[in-house]
C-alpha positions as CSV (number, residue, x, y, z in Angstrom):
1,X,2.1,137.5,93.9
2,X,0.1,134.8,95.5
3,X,-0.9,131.4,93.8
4,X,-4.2,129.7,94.7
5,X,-3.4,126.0,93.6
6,X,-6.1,123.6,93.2
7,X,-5.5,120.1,94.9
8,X,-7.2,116.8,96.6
9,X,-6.5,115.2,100.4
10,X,-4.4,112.2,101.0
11,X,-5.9,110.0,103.8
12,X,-2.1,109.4,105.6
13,X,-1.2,112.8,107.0
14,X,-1.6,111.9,110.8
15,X,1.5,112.9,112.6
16,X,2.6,110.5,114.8
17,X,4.4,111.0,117.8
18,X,6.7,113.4,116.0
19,X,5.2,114.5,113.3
20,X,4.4,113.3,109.5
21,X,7.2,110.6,108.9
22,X,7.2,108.7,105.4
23,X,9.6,107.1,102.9
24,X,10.9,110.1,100.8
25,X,9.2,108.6,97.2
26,X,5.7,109.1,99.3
27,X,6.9,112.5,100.4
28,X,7.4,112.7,96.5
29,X,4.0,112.7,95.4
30,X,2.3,115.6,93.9
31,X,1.4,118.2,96.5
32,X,2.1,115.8,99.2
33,X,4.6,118.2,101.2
34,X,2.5,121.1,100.3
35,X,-0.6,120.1,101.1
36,X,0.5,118.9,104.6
37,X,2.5,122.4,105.5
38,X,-1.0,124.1,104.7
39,X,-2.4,121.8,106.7
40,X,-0.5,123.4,109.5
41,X,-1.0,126.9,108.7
42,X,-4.5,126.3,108.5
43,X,-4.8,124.9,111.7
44,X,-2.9,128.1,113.1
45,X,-4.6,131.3,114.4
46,X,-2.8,133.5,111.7
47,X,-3.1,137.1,112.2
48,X,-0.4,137.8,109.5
49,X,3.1,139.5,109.8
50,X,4.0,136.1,112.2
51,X,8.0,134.7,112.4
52,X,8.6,131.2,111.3
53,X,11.3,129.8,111.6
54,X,12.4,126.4,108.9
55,X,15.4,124.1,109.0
56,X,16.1,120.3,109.3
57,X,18.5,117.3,109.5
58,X,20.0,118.0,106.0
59,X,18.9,114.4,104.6
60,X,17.6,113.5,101.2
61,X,14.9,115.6,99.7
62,X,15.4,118.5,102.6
63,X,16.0,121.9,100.3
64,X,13.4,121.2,98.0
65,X,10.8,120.7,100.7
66,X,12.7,123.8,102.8
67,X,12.4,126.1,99.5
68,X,8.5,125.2,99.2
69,X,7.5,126.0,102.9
70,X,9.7,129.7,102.4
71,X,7.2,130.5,99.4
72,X,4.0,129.0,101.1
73,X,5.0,131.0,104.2
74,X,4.8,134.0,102.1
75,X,1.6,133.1,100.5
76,X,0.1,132.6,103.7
77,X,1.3,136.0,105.1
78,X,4.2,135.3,107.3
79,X,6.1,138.1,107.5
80,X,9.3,137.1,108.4
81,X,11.2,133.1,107.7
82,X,14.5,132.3,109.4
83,X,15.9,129.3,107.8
84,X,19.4,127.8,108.4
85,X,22.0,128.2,106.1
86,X,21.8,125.4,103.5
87,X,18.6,124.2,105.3
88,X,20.6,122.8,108.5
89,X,19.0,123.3,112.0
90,X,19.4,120.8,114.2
91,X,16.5,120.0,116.4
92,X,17.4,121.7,119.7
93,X,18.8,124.9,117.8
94,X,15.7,125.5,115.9
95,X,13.8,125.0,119.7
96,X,16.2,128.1,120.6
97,X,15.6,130.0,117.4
98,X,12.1,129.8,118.0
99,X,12.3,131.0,121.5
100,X,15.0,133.1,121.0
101,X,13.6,135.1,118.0
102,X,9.6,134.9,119.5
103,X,8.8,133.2,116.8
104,X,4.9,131.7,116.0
105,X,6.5,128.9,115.4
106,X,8.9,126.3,113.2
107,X,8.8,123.7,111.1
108,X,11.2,121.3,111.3
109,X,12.1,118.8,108.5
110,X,13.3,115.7,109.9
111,X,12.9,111.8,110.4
112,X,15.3,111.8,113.4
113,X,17.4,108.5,113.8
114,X,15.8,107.1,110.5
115,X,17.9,106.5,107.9
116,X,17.9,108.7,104.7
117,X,18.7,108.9,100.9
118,X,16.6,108.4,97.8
119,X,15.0,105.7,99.0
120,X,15.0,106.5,102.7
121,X,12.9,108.0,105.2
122,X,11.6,112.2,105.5
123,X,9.6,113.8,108.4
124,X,7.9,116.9,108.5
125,X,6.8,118.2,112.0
126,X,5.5,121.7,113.6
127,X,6.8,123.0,116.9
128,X,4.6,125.7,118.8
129,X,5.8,129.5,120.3
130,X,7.2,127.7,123.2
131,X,9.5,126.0,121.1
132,X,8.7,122.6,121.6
133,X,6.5,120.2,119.6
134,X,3.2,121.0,118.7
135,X,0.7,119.4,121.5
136,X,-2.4,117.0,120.4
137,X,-4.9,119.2,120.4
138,X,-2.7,121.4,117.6
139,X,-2.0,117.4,115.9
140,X,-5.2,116.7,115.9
141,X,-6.4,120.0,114.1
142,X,-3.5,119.7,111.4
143,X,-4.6,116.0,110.3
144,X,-8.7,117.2,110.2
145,X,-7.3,120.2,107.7
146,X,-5.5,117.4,106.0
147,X,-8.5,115.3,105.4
148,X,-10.4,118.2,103.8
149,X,-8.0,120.5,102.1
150,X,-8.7,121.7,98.6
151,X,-5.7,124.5,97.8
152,X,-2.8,126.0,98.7
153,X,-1.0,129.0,98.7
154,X,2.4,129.9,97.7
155,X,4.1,132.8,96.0
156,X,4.7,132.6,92.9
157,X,8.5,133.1,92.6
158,X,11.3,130.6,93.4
159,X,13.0,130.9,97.5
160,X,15.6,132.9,97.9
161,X,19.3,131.2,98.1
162,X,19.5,130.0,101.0
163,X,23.4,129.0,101.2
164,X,23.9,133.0,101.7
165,X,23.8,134.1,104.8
166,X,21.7,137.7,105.3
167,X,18.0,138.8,104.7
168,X,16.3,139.4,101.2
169,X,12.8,139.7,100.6
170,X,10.0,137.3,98.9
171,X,7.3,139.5,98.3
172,X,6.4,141.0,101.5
173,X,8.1,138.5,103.5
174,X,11.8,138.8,105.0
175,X,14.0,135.8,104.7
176,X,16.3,135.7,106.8
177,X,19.3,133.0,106.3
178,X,21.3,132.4,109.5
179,X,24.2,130.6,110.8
180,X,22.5,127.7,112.1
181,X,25.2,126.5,115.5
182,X,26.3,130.4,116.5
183,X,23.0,131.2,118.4
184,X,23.2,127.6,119.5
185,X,26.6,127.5,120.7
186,X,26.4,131.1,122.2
187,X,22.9,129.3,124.5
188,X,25.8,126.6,125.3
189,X,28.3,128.8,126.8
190,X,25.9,130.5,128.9
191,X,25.2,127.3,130.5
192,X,28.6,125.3,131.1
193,X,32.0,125.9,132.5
194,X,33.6,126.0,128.8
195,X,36.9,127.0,131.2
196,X,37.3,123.5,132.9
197,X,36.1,121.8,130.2
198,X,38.9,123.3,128.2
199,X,40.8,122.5,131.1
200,X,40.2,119.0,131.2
201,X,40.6,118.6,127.5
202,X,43.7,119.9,127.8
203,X,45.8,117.7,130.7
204,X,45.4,114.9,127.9
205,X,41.8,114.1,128.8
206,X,41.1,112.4,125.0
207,X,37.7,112.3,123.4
208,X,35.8,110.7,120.5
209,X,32.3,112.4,118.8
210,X,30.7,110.6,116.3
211,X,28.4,113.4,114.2
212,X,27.1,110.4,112.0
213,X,27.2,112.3,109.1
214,X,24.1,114.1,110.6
215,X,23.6,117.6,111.3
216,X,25.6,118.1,114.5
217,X,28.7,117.6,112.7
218,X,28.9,121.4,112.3
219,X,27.8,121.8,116.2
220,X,30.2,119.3,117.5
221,X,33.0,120.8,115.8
222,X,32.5,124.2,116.4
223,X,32.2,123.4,119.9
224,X,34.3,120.5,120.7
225,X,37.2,121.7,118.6
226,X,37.2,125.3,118.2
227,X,35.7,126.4,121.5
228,X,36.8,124.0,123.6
229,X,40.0,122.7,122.3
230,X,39.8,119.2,121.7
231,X,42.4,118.0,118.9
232,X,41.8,118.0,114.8
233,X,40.1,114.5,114.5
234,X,38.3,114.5,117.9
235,X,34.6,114.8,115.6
236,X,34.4,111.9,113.2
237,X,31.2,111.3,110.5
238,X,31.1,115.5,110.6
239,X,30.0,116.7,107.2
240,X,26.1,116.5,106.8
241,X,25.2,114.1,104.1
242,X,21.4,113.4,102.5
243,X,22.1,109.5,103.2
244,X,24.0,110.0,106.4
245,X,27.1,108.4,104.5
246,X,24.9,104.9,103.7
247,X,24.5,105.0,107.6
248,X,21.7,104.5,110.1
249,X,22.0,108.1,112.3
250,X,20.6,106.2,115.3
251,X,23.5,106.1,118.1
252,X,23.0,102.7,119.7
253,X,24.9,100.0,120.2
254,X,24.5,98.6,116.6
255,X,25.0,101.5,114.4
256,X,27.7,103.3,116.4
257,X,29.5,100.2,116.8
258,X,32.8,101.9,116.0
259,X,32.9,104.5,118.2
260,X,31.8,101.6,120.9
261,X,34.4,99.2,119.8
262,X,37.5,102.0,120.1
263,X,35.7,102.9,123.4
264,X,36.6,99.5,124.5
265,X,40.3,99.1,123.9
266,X,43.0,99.8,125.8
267,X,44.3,102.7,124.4
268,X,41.0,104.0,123.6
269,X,39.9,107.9,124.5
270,X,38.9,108.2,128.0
271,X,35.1,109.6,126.4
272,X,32.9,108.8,123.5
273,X,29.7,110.4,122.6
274,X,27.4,110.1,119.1
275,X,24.1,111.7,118.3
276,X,21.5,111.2,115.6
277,X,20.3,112.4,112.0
278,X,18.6,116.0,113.5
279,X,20.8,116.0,117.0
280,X,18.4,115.5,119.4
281,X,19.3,111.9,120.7
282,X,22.9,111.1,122.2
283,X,24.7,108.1,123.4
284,X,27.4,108.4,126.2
285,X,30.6,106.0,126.1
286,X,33.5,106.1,128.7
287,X,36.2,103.7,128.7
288,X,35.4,100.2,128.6
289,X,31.4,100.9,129.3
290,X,28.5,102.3,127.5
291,X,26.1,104.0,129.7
292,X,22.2,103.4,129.2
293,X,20.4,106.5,128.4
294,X,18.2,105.6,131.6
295,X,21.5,105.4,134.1
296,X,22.7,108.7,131.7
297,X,19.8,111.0,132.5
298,X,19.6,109.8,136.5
299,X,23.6,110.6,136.6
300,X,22.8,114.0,134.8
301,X,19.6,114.6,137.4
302,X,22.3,113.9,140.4
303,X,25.3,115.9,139.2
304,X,23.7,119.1,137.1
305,X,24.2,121.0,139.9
306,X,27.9,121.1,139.2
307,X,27.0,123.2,135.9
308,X,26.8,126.6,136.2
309,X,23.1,126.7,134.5
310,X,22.1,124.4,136.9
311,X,24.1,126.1,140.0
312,X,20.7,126.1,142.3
313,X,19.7,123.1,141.3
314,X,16.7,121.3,139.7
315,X,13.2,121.4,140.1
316,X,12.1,118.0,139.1
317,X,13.1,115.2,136.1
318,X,10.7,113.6,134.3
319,X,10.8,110.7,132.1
320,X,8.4,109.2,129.8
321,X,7.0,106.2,130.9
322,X,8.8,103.3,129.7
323,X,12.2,104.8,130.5
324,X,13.9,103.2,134.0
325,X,13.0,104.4,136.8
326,X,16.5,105.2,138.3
327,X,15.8,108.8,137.7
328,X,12.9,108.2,140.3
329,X,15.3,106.9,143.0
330,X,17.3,110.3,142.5
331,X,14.0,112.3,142.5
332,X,13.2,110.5,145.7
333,X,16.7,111.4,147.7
334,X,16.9,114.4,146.6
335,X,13.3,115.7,147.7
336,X,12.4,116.8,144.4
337,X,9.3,116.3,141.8
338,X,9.5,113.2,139.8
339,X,6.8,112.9,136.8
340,X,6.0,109.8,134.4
341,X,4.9,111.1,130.9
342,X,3.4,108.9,128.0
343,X,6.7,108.4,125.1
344,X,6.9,111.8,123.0
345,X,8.6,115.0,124.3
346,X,5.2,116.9,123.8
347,X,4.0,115.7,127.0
348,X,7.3,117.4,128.7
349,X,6.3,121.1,127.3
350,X,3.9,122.1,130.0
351,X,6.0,120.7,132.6
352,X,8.9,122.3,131.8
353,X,6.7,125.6,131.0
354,X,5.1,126.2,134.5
355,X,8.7,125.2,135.8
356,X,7.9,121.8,137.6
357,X,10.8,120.5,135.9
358,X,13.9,120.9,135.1
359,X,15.9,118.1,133.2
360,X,13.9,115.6,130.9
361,X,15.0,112.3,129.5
362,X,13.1,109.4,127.3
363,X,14.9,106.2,127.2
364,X,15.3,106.3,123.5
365,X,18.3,108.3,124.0
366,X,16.9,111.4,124.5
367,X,18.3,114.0,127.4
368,X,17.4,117.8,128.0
369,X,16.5,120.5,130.1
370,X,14.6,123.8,130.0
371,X,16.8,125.8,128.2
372,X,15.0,124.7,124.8
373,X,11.8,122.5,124.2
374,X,13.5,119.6,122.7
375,X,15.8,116.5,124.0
376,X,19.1,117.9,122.9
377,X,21.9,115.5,121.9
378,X,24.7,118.0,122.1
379,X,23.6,119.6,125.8
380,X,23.8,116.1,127.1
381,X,27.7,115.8,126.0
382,X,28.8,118.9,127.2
383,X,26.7,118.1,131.2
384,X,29.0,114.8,130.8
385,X,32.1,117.1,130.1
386,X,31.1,119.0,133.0
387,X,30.2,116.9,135.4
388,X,33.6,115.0,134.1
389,X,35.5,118.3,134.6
390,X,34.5,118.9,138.1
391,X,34.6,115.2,139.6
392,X,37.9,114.3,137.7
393,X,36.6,110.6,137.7
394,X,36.0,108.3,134.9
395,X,32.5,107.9,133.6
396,X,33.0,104.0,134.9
397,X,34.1,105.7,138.6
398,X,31.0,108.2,138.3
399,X,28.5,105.3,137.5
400,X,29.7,102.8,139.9
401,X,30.0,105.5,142.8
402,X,26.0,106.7,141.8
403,X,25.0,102.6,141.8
404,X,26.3,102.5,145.5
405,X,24.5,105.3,146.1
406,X,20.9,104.8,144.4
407,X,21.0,101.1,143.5
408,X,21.1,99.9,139.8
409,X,18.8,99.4,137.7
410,X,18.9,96.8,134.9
411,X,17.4,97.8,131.8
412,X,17.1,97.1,128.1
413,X,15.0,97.7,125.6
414,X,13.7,95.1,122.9
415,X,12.6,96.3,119.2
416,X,10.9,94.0,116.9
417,X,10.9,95.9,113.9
418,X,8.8,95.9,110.7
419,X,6.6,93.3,111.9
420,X,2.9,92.7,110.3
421,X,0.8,95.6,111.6
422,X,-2.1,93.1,111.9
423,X,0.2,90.3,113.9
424,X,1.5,93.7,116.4
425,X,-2.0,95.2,116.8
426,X,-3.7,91.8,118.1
427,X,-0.7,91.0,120.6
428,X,-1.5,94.4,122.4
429,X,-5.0,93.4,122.4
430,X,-4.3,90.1,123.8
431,X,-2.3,92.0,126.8
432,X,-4.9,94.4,127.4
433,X,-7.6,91.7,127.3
434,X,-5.6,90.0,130.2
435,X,-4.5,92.9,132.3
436,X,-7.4,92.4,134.8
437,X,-6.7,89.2,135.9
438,X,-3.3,89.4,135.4
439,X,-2.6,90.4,139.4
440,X,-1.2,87.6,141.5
441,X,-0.1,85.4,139.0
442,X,3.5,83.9,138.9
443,X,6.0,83.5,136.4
444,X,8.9,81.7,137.6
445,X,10.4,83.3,140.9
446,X,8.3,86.5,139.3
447,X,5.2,87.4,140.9
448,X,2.5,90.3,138.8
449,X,1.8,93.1,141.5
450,X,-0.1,95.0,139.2
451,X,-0.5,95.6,135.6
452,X,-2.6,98.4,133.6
453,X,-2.5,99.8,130.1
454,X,-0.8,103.8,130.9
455,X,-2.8,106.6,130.6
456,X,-1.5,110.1,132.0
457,X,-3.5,113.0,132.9
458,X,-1.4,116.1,132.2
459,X,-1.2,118.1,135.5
460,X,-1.0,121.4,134.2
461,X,-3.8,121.3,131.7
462,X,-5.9,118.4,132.3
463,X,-5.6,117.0,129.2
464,X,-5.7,112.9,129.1
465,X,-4.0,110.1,126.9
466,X,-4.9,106.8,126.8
467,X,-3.7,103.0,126.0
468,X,0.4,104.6,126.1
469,X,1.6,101.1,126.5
470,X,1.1,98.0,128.6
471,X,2.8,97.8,131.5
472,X,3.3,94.3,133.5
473,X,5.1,95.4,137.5
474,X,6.6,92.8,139.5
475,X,6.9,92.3,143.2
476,X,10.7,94.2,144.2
477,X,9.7,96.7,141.4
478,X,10.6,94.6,137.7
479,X,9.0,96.0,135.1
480,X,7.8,94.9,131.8
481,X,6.4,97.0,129.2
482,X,5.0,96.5,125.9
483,X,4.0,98.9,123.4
484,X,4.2,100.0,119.6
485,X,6.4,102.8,118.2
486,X,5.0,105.4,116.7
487,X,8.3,106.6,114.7
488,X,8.5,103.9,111.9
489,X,7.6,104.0,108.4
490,X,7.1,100.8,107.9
491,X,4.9,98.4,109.4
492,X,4.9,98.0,112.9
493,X,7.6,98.0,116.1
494,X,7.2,96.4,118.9
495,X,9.0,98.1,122.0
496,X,9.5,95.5,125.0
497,X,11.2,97.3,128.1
498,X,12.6,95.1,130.4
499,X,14.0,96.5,134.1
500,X,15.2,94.7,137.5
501,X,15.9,97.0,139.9
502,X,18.7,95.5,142.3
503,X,20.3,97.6,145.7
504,X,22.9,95.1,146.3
505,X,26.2,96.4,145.3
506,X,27.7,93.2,145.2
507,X,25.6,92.3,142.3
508,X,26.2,95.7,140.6
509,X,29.1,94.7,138.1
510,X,26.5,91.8,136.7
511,X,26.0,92.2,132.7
512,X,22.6,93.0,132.2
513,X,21.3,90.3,129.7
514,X,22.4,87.9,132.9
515,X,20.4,90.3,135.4
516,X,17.5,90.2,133.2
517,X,17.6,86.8,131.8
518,X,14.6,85.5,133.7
519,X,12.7,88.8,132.7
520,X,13.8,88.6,128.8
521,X,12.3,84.8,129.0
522,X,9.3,86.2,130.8
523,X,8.3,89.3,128.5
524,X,8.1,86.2,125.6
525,X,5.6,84.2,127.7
526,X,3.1,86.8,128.6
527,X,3.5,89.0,125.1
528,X,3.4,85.8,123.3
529,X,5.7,87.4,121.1
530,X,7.1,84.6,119.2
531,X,3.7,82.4,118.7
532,X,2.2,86.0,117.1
533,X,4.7,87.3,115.5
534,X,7.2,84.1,114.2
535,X,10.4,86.5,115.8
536,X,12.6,84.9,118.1
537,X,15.1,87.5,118.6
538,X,14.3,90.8,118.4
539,X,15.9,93.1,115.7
540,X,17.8,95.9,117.6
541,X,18.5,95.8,121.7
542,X,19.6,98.7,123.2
């Protein structure tokens, strides 16, 4: 039977740039999970009878939340729910599900790289039929139905179990409890030469994976180890836990300093990969180097084509605006389309839908390609393991050999976390108050060529968005940009990306806080980060 339950808005439910993300005690509050899940069927065109399919990252507070949207989706005449088995569906696999299985839709439980537990953060977010996240205009709608809401539905009795596999029924609804890697290892296969990887794996080629405690332990193992051979041991951190272990699931140079630091010695494996809390970030390692995810999604653009799903080629690549713009030097040699999207893999969708594209990347870590809707952590290892299997060179000879051929380009990116909201929101002001007479002026050896505040008209549906961060362009094609995260929970983080192009090879095996010293000093003069902010060194730099 159908509930009707009487409640009242909360004025915070704007997702962000993916989705509703909160500290789990706010999550906690009466009706505050429920009331933002009708917000999203109420924004929906329901006919009734719809698929929907519901997973996440596995962190703190996930199967409660999971076993309230199964009995809401059956109050609101869903007639069919595919949920993972204990709740886990990684990010890209739920992407697949949804466009595997035609679903309406998915909701996706998740605060991505945030850390979890008790205390911690939790994110709710919708993805669309294509599979990918749920565009603005859909955003928008959810957060008006927020403001105004005054019930929701639900049926009356408790989920299913959802740690058996099979279907039961809620009412009139099918639940449908899956095995949440086989569809997603069986897209995986379909795409890569599992044969040489195997291969390569096998003459002693020696791998690390850190899962993080995060969902794609399950992935990484079934994959990595059973599939494709790699030894017992090869994926560390992979059992899901609700606080990631007491770990931070973001795989950067601070929290997977392990895996970096084994990476680095002598006898260390030849490869190292990592991912994040809901598996759709990755970070790449070979021996004695960590590759940016900028230089990793150009090397990806240049070498899919030695992956059988990729065997013709690639469209285009696009990158969201702050990421490097190495991708755009392959773009450029190889004739194809190159597009600069604000941050937030919603702006790929339409891209990747009318087939401009075919390989998408965001500098946050974040690779993937047209085979789901989402950046995919997991895809990006297995391209590397390709790519690897075919050249038979290190991933130091493959970046070193793609330098000489594109030029490098320096890059790093600057957070200043948790800063006063008030301090953050006037320094962007400042910038944008300054950006027309910013033109011509000289700072240092550094001379402004332009500088603008992004906005991006989408080419496919005309849709525009504004103030996407301030970007500062130097004569020889340095870059600055400034601009606040949207993916916190607390406060406000300042992003400063900070890139030197340079063609000389000579120059190539430069570190890059020495390339971009000038730069780093530069980004503090104009931002006036320090005299607004009290920081002197920012809190993360990847």
């Amino acid at each position: 039977m159908i509930e009707t339950i009487a409640t009242t808005p909360y004025d915070d439910q704007k997702p962000g740039t993916s989705g509703l993300r909160k500290k789990v005690p706010h999550f906690q509050q009466p009706n505050y999970a429920a009331n933002f899940i009708q917000s999203i069927f109420d924004a929906l065109p329901l006919d009734g009878g719809e698929t929907l399919v519901i997973g996440g990252d596995g962190r703190f507070f996930n199967r409660e939340v999971i076993l309230t949207a199964i009995r809401m989706a059956a109050g609101n005449g869903y007639g069919r729910v595919i949920v993972g088995q204990d709740g886990i569906l990684s990010t890209p696999a739920a992407s697949n599900l949804i466009r595997k299985r035609q679903a309406s839709g998915g909701i996706i439980l998740s605060a991505s790289h945030n850390p979890g537990g008790p205390k911690g953060d939790f994110g709710i977010k919708y993805n669309v039929a294509n599979g990918g996240p749920a565009p603005e205009r859909i955003t928008a709608t959810i957060y008006e139905k927020s403001q105004s809401i005054s019930r929701y539905r639900v049926w009356t009795e408790t989920a299913p179990d959802i740690s058996k596999l099979g279907e039961t029924r809620l009412g009139d609804m099918v639940v449908e409890v899956v095995d949440p890697v086989a569809d997603y290892a069986e897209l995986m296969e379909t795409l890569f030469d599992f044969d040489k990887i195997r291969d390569l794996i096998a003459s002693g080629f020696r791998l690390r994976f850190d899962a993080m405690h995060a969902v794609t332990g399950p992935y990484a193992t079934e994959i990595l180890v059973n599939r494709l051979g790699a030894p017992d041991g090869s994926v560390v951190n992979n059992v899901p836990k609700e606080d990631f272990g007491g770990g931070h699931p973001d795989p950067n140079a601070v929290h997977a300093k392990d895996l970096i630091s084994r990476l680095m010695a002598e006898d260390g494996p030849d490869f190292g990969a990592a991912s994040d809390g809901d598996g759709d970030r990755n970070l790449i390692v070979g021996k004695g180097i960590v590759v940016s995810p900028s230089d990793s999604l150009a090397v990806l653009a240049a070498n899919a084509h030695l992956a059988p799903g990729y065997a013709n080629g690639i469209a285009g690549v696009a990158r969201s605006m702050p990421t490097s713009q190495a991708a755009d030097r392959v773009a450029q040699k190889r004739g194809i389309g190159i597009y600069e999207t604000p941050t937030g893999w919603k702006f790929f969708g339409n891209l990747l839908d009318a087939g401009k594209v075919t390989i998408c990347g965001e500098e946050s870590a974040g690779t993937g390609s047209d085979h789901v809707r989402e950046k995919d952590g997991v895809w990006a290892v297995l391209l590397w393991l390709n790519i690897l299997a075919e050249r038979r060179e290190s991933v130091h000879e493959i970046l070193k050999a793609h330098w000489a051929e594109f030029g490098r380009n320096f890059y790093q990116r600057h957070d200043f976390e948790e800063i006063d909201s008030k301090a953050a929101n006037g320094l962007m002001e400042s910038l944008r108050d300054r950006l027309a007479s910013m033109a011509g002026q000289r700072f240092g050896t550094l001379v402004v060529s332009e500088a603008d505040d992004f906005s991006y008209k989408d080419p496919i549906d005309g849709s525009v968005a504004t103030s996407q961060g301030v970007r500062i362009v130097f004569s020889g094609g340095s870059r600055i940009v400034y601009r606040l995260s949207g993916t916190g929970t607390a406060g406000a983080t300042l992003r400063v990306y900070i890139e030197r192009f340079e063609p000389d090879p000579a120059k190539h095996s430069l570190a890059p806080e020495e390339a971009l010293q000038e730069l780093i000093q530069t980004a503090d003069v104009i931002g006036e980060i320090k005299k607004r902010t009290g920081r002197t060194e920012p809190d993360v730099v990847t």
